[in-house]
C-alpha positions as CSV (number, residue, x, y, z in Angstrom):
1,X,47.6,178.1,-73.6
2,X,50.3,178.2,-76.4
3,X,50.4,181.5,-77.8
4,X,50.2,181.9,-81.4
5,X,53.2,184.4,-81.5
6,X,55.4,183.8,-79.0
7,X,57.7,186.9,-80.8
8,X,54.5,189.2,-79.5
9,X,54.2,189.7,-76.1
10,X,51.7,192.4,-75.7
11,X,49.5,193.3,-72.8
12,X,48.5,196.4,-74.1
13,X,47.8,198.5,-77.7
14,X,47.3,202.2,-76.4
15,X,49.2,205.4,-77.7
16,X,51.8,204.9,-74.7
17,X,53.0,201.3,-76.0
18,X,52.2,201.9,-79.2
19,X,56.2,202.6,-80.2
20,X,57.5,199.5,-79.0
21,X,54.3,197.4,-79.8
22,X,55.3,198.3,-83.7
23,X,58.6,197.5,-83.1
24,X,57.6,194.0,-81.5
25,X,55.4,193.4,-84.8
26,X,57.7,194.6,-87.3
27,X,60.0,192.2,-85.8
28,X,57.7,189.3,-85.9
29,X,56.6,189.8,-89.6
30,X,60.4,190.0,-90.7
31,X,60.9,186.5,-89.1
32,X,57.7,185.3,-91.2
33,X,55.4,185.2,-88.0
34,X,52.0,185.5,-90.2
35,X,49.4,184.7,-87.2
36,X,49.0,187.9,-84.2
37,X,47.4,186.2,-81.0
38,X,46.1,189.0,-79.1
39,X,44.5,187.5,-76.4
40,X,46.8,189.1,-73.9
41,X,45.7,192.4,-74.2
42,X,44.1,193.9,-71.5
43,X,43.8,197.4,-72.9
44,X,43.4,199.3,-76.5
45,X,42.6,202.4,-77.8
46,X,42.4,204.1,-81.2
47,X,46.1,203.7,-81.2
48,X,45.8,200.2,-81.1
49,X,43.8,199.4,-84.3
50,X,46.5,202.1,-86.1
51,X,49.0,199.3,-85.1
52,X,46.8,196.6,-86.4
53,X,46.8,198.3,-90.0
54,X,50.8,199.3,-90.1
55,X,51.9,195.9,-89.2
56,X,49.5,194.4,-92.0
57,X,50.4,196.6,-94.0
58,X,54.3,196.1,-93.3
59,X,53.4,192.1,-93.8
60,X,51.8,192.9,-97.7
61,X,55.0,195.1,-98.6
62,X,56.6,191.5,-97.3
63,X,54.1,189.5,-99.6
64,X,51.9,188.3,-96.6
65,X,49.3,188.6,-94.8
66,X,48.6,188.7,-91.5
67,X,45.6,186.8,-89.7
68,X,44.7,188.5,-86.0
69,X,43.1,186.4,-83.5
70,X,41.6,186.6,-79.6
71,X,41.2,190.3,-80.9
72,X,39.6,192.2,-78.2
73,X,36.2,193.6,-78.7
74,X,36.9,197.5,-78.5
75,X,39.1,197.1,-81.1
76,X,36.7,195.7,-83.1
77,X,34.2,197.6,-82.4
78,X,37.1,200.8,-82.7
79,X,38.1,199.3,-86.3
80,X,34.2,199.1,-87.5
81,X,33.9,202.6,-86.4
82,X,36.2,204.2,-87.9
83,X,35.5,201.8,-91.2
84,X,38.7,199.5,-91.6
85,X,37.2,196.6,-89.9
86,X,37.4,194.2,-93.6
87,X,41.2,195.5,-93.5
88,X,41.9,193.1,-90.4
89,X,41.9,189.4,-91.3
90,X,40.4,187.8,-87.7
91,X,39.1,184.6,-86.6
């Protein structure tokens, strides 16, 4: 399967990768990467949807927007929880 964003490598979005995870997307936004595929992640916490919303909103500062797909359903479900599901773009 060819991965959307071959620039994010990501098995995991929890608060203990969530450092380097930014880093990862920052870097993929400032080479114009505007799709996330997430369908390598295997875990995800609260932590995780916070990364969702910095990177998008590091990509609008940059005049983009990113689209997330093969999102996994506890972040989701995490994002409608907490209200800030209609902030993630998703397929």
């Amino acid at each position: 399967m060819a991965e959307a964003n071959p620039m994010l490598s990501l098995d995991a979005l929890t608060f203990q990768t969530a450092h380097a995870a930014l880093d990862q997307g920052v870097q993929a936004i400032a080479a114009g990467e505007t799709v996330f595929d997430l369908g390598g992640v295997k875990a995800a916490d609260s932590s995780g949807v916070a990364l969702l919303l910095a990177w998008q909103r590091r990509a609008q500062a940059a005049g983009q927007r990113l689209t997330f797909v093969n999102v996994p359903d506890n972040v989701h479900k995490l994002a409608a929880l907490y209200g800030v599901d209609t902030l993630l773009s998703h397929h």
